[in-house]
Structure formats: C-alpha cells, structure tokens
ZADO-1210 file (C-alpha; in nm, 4 decimals, padded with zeros to 6 digits):
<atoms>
<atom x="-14.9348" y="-01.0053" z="09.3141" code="UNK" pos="1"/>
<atom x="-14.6021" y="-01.1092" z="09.3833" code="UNK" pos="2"/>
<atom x="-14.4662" y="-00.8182" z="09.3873" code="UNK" pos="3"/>
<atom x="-14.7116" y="-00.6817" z="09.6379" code="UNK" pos="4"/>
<atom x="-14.6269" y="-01.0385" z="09.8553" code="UNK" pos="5"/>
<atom x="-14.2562" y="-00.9326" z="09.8660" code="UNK" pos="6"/>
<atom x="-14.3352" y="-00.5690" z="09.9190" code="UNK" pos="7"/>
<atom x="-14.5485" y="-00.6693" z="10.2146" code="UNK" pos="8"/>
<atom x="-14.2759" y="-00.9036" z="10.3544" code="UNK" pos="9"/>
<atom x="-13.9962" y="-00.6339" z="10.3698" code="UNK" pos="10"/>
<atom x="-14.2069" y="-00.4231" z="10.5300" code="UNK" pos="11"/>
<atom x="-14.3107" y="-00.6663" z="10.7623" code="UNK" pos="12"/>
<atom x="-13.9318" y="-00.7366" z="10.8306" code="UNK" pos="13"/>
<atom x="-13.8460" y="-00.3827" z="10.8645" code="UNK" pos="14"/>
<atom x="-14.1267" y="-00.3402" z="11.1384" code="UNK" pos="15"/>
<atom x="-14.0274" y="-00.6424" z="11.3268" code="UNK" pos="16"/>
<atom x="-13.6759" y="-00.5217" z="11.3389" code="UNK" pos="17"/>
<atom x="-13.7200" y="-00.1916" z="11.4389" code="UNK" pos="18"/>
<atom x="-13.9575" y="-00.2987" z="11.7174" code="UNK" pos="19"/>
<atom x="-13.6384" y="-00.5602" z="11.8540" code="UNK" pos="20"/>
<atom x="-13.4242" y="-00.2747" z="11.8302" code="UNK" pos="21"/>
<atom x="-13.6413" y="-00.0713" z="12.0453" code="UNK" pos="22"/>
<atom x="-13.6906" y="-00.3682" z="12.3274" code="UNK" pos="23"/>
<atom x="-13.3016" y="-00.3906" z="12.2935" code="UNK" pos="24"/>
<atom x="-13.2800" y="-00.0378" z="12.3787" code="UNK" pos="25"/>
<atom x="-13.5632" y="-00.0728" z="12.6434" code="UNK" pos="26"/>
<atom x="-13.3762" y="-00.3640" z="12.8068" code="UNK" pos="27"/>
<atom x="-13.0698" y="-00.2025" z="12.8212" code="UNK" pos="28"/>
<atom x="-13.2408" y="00.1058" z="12.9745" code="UNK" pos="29"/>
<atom x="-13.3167" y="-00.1790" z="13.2439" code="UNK" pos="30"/>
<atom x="-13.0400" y="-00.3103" z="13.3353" code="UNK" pos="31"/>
<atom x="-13.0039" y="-00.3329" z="13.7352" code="UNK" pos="32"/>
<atom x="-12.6024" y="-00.3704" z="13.7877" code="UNK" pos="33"/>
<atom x="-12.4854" y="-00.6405" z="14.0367" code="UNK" pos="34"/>
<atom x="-12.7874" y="-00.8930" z="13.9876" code="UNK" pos="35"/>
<atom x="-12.5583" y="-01.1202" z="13.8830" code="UNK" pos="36"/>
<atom x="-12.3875" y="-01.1449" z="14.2201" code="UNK" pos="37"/>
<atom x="-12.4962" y="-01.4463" z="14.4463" code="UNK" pos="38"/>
<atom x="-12.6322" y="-01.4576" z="14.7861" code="UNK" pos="39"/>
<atom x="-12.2452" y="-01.5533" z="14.9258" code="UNK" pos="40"/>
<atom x="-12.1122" y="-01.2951" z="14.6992" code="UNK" pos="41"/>
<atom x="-12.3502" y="-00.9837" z="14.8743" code="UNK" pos="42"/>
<atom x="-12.1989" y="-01.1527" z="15.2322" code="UNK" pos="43"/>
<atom x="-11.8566" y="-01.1231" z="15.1333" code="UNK" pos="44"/>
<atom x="-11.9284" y="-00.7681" z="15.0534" code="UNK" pos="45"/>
<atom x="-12.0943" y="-00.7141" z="15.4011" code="UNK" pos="46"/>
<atom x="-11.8331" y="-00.8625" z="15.5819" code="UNK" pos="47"/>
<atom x="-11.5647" y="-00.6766" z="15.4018" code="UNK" pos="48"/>
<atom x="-11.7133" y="-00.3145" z="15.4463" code="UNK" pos="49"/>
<atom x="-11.7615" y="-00.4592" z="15.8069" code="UNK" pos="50"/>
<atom x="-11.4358" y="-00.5448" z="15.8768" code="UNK" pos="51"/>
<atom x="-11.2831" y="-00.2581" z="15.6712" code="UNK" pos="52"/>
<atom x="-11.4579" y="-00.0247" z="15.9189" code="UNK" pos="53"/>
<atom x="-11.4297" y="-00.1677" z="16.2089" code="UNK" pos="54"/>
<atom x="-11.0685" y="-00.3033" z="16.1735" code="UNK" pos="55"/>
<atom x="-10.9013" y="-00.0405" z="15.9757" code="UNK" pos="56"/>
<atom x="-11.0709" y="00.2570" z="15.9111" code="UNK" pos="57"/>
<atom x="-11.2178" y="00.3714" z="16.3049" code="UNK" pos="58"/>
<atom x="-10.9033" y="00.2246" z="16.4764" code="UNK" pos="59"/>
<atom x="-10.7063" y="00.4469" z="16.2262" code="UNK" pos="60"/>
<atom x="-10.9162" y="00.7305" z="16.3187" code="UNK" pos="61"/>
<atom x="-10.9387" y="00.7151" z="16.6853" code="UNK" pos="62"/>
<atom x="-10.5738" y="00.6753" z="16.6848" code="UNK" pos="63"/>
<atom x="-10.5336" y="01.0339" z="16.4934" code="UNK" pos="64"/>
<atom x="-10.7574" y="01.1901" z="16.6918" code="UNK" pos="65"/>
<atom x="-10.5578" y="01.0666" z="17.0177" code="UNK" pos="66"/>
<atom x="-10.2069" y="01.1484" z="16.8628" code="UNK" pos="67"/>
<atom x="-10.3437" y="01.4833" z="16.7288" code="UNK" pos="68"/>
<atom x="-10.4843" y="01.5574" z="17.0605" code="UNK" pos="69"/>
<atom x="-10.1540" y="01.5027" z="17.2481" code="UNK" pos="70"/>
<atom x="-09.9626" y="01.6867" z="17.0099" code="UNK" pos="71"/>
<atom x="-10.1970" y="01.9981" z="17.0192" code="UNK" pos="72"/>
<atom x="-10.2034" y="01.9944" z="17.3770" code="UNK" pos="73"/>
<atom x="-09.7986" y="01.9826" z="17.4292" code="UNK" pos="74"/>
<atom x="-09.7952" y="02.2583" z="17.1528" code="UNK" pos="75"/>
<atom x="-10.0436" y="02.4626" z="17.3068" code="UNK" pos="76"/>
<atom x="-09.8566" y="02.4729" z="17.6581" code="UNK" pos="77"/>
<atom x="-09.4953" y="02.4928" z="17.5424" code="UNK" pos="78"/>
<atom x="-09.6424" y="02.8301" z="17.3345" code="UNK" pos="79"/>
<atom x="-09.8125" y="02.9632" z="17.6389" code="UNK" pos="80"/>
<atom x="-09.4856" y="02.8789" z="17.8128" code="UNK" pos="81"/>
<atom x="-09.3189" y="03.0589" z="17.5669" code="UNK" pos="82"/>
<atom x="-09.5287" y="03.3855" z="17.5105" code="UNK" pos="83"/>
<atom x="-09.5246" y="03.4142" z="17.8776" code="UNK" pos="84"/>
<atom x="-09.1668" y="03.4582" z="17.9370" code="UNK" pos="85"/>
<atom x="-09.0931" y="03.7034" z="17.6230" code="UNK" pos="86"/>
<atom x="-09.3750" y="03.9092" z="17.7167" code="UNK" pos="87"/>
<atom x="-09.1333" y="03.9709" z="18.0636" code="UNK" pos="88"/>
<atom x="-08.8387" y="04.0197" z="17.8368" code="UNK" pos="89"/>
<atom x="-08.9791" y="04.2568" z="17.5799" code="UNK" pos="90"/>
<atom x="-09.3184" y="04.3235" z="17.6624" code="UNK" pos="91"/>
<atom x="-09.6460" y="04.2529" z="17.4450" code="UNK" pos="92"/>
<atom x="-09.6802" y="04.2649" z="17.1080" code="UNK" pos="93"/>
<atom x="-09.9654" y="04.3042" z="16.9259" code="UNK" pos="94"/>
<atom x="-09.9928" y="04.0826" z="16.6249" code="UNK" pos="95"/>
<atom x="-10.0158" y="04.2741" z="16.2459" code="UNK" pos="96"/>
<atom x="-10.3458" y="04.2817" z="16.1414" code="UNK" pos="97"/>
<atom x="-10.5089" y="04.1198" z="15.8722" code="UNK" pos="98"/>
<atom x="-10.8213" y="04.2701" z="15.7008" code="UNK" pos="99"/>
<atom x="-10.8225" y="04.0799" z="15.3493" code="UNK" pos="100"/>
<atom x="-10.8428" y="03.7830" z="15.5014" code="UNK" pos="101"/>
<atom x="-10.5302" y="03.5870" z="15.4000" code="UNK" pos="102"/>
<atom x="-10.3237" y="03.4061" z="15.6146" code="UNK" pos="103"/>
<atom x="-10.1260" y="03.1246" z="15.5682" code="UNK" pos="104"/>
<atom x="-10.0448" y="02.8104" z="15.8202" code="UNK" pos="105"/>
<atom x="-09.8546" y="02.5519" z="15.7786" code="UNK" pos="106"/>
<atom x="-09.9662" y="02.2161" z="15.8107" code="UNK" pos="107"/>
<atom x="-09.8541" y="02.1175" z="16.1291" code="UNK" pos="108"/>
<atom x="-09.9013" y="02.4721" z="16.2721" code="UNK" pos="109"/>
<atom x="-10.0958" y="02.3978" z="16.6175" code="UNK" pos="110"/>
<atom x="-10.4166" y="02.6051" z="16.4294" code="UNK" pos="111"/>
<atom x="-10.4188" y="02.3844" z="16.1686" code="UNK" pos="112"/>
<atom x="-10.3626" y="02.0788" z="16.3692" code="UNK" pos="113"/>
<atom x="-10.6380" y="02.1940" z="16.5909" code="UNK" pos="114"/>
<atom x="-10.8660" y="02.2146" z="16.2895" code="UNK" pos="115"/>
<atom x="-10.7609" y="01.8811" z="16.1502" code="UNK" pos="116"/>
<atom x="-10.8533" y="01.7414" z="16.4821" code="UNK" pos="117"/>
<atom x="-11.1886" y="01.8713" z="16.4889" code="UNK" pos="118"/>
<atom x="-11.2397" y="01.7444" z="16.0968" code="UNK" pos="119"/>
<atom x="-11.2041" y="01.3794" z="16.1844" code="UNK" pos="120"/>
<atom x="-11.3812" y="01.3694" z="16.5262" code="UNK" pos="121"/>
<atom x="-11.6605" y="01.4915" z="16.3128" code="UNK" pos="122"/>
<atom x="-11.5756" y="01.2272" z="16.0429" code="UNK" pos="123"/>
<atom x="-11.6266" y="00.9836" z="16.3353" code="UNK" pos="124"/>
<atom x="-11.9181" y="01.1480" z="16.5016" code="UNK" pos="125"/>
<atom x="-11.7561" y="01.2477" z="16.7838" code="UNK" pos="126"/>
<atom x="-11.9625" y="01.5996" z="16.7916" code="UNK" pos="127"/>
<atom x="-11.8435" y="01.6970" z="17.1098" code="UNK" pos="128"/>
<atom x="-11.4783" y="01.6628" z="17.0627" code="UNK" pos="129"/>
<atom x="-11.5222" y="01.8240" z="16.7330" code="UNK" pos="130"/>
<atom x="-11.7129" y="02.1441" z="16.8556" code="UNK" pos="131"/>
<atom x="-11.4744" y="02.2106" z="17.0862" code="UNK" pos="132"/>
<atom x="-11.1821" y="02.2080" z="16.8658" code="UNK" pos="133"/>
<atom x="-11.3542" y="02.4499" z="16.6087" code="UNK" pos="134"/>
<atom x="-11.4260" y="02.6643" z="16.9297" code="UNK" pos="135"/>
<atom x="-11.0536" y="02.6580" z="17.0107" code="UNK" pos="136"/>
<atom x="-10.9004" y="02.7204" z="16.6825" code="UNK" pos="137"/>
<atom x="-11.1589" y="02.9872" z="16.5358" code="UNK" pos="138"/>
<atom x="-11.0150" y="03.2095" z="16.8707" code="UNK" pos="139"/>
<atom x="-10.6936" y="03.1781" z="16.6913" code="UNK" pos="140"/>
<atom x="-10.7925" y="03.2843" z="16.3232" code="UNK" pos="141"/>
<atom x="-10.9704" y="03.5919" z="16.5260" code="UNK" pos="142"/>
<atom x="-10.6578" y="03.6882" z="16.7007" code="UNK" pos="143"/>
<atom x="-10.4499" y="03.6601" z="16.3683" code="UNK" pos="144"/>
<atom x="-10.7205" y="03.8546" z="16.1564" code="UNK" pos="145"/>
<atom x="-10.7739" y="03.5167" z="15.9511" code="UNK" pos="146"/>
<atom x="-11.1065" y="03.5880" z="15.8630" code="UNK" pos="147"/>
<atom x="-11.1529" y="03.2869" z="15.5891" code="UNK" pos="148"/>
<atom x="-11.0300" y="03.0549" z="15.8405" code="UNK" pos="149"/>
<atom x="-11.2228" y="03.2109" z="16.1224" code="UNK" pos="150"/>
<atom x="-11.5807" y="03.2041" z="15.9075" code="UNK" pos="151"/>
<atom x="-11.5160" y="02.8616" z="15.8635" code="UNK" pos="152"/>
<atom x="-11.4462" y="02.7432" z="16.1815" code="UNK" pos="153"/>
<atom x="-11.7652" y="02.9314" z="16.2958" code="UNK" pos="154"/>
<atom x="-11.9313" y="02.7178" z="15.9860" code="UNK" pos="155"/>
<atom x="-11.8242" y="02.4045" z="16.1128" code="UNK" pos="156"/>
<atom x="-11.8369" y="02.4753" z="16.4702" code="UNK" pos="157"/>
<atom x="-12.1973" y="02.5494" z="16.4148" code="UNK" pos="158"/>
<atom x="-12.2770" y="02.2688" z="16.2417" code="UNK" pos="159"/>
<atom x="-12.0886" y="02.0336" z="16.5158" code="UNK" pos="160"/>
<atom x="-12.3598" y="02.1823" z="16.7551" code="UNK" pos="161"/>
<atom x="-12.6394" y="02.1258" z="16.5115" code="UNK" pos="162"/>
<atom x="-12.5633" y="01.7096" z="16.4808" code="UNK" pos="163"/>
<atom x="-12.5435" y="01.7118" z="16.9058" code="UNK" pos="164"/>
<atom x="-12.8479" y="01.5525" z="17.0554" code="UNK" pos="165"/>
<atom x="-12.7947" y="01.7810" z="17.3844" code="UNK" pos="166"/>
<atom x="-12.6521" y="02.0822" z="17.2352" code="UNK" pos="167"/>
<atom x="-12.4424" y="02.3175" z="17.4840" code="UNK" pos="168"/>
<atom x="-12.5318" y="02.6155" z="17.3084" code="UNK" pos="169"/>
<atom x="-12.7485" y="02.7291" z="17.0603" code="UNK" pos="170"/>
<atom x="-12.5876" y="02.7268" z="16.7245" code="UNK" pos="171"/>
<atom x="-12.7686" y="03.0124" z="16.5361" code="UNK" pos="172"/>
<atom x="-12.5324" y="03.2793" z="16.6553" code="UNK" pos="173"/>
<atom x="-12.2219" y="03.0720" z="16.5602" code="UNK" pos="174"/>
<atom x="-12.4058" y="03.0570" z="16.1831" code="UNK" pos="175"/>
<atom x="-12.5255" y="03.3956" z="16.1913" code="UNK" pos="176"/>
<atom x="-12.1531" y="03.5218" z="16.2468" code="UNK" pos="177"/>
<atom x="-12.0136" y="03.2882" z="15.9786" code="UNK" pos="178"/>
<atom x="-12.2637" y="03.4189" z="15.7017" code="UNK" pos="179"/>
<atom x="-12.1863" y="03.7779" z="15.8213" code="UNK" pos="180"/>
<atom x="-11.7855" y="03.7403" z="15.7897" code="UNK" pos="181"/>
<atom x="-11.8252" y="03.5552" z="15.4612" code="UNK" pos="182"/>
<atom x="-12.0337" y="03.8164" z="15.3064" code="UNK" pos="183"/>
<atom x="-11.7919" y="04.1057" z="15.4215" code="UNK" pos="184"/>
<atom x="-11.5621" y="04.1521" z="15.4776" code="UNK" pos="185"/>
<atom x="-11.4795" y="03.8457" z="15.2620" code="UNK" pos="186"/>
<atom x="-11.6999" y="03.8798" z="15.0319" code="UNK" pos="187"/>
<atom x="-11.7671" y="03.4908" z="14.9359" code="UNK" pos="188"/>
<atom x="-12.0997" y="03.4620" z="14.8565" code="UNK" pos="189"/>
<atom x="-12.1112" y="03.1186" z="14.7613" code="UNK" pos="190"/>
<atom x="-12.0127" y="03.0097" z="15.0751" code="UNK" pos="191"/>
<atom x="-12.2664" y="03.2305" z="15.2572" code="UNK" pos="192"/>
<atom x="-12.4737" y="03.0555" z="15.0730" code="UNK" pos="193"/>
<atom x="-12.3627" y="02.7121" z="15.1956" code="UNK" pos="194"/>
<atom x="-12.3897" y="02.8284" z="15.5665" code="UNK" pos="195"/>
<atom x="-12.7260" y="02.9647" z="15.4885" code="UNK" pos="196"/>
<atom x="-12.8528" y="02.6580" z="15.3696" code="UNK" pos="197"/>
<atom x="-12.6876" y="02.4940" z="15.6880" code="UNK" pos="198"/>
<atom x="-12.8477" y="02.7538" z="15.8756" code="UNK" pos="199"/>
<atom x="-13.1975" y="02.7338" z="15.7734" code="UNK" pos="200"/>
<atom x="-13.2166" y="02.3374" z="15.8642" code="UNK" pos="201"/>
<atom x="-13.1304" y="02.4333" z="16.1894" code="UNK" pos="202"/>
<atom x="-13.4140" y="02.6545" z="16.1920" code="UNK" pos="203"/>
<atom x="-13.6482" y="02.4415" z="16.0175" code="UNK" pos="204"/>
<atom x="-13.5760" y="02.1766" z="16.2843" code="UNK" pos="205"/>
<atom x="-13.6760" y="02.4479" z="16.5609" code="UNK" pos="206"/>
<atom x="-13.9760" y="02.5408" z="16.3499" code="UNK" pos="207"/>
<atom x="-13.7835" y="02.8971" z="16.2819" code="UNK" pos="208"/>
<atom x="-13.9707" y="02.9181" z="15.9549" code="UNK" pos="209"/>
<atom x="-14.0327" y="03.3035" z="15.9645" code="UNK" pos="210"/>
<atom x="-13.6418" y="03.3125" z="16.0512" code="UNK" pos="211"/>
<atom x="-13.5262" y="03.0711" z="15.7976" code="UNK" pos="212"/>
<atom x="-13.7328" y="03.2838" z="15.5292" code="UNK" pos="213"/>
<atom x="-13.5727" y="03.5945" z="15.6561" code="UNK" pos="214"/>
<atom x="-13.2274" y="03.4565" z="15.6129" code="UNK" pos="215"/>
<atom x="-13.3264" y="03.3258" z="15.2516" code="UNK" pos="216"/>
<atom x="-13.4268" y="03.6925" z="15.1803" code="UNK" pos="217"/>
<atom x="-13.1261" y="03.8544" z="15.2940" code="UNK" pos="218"/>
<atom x="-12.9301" y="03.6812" z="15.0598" code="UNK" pos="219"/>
<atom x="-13.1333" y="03.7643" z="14.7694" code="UNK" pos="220"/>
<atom x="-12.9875" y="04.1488" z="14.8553" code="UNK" pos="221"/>
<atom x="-12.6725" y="04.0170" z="14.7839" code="UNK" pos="222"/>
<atom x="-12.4461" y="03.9233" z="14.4950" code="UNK" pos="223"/>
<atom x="-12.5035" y="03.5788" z="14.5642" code="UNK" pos="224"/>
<atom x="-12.6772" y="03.2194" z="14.3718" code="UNK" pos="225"/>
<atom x="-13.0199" y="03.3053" z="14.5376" code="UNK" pos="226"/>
<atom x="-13.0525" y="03.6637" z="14.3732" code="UNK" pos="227"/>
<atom x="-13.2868" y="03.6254" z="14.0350" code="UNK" pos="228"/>
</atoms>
C-alpha cells in the first residue's frame, strides 16, 4: 500500500509539473511587450515621434525638395542653353539608341535628380509636385532608350496620380504603358506584377472589376508569379 501511495504521488507530481510547464509556455505565448511602460512613459514617446517629425524630419524634407528643385531647374536651362547653341555649330544629333534597356546616370545627373525629387515629394505627400517630376524625367529615359528607368517612372508617375484627390489625368494609361514596357521589351515580370497589382486598385476604386480581372488574366499568359 505504500508503494502504491508513493507511486500515486510521483505521478501526481509529474502531472502537476507538466501542467505549470504548459501555463509557463501559455504565458509566455502572452506576453504583450511595452505593458510595463507608464502613462508618462507612452507621452514621452508621443512627444518625441512628434517633435522628431515635425522638427527634424519634414523641415529636412521640404528643404531637399526646395534645393533639389532649384538645382534641377538651373540644370535644366543651362542644358537647353547649351544644346541650343551646338545644334547651330554642328547640327543635331540623334542620341544612340538603347533597346536592352541599360543605361546608366550618375547620381547627380539632372534625370536622376529629377527622380529623386519626385521620390521625396511623394515621401511627404506632396502628389502633385511628385507627378510632375516623374512626368518630366520619364520624357528623358524615353529619349535615351532607358526603358527600366522609363517603366518606372511611368510606375510611379501613375501611382502619384492614383493618391491625388483631384487627379489631372486618368492614371490607367500611365500603368497600362508601364506593365507593357516591363513585360517586353524588358522582360521583368515581377515587376509587371507589382504595377499590376497597383493597377488593379486603381480599378477596383473605379469599380473597373471586369478590367481589373482582365489585367489579372493577362498576366497569367505570361512567365510571371500569377501563372499556375
């Protein structure tokens, strides 16, 4: 009988032990992180995000956008100034032609700093500024034959439409064109897949959903993530 006692007890142990390690588990499963912060501790957070934004980070930006503006714009008429008067000396040239797509700028090339300027006025919600800069520059990947810089201009430019609450133009076409270059001559499927995507919340926002199915189907033709 005492053996059965001190069976029973072990057992008994073994069960209550295995039972705390499973609420240990449980209550580590619910853990919620930061409830140990006070009440003054979650306004000292508010008012450093606050003043981080407001203090640094948009004052920061605004002033890039202005500097990168007045750069771009100096650039852009000391070029013009430029082409103008060796086109009288030596007539026009066209530029070489690019059909693979490759071209490389450098950083503070005025295409590049045109498409820099459009990436932070959309950072800061400045749509407007932002579409028109994408506008601008993806004129100059065209005319150079950059067609991986041009699709993505059209991308973004497209997009920079979409967040507008008083669009200028309809942004389908800019999206249609993007997803066309990316798939050829490019060949980039993934990233006609991205503007599709894009794309088809535009059209679900029109209530486009025959159109939005259409585009969803077209890329199933192709080599692309939405082929089974």
């Amino acid at each position: 009988s005492e053996e059965k006692t001190t069976t029973r007890r072990a057992r008994s142990s073994a069960v209550l032990s295995s039972s705390s390690r499973r609420a240990a588990v449980g209550v580590v499963d619910r853990l919620v992180y930061g409830q140990c912060l006070r009440l003054e501790d979650h306004d000292r957070i508010r008012v450093f995000v606050n003043d981080f934004v407001n203090r640094g980070w948009l004052p920061f930006l605004d002033k890039s956008i202005r500097t990168l503006s007045e750069q771009v714009n100096t650039r852009k008429g000391f070029q013009k100034t430029l082409f103008g008067v060796g086109k009288k000396l030596f007539g026009s040239g066209a530029k070489p032609s690019n059909q693979t797509g490759v071209s490389h700028y450098l950083v503070d090339s005025s295409e590049m700093q045109m498409r820099l300027l459009g990436d932070l006025a959309f950072l800061g919600q400045n749509y407007d500024v932002a579409y028109s800069s994408y506008h601008t520059c993806k004129r100059d990947f065209q005319t150079d034959h950059a067609w991986t810089y041009y699709a993505g201009a059209l991308e973004m430019a497209a997009t920079a439409l979409f967040m507008q609450t008083t669009p200028k133009r309809d942004p389908l076409s800019y999206f249609e064109e993007s997803i066309n270059v990316y798939l050829s001559p490019l060949k980039m499927h993934s990233f006609a897949t991205r503007a599709t995507l894009l794309a088809t919340e535009y059209m679900k926002s029109k209530l486009l959903y025959r159109d939005a199915a259409a585009s969803f189907i077209k890329l199933t033709g192709e080599d692309s993530d939405l082929k089974g």
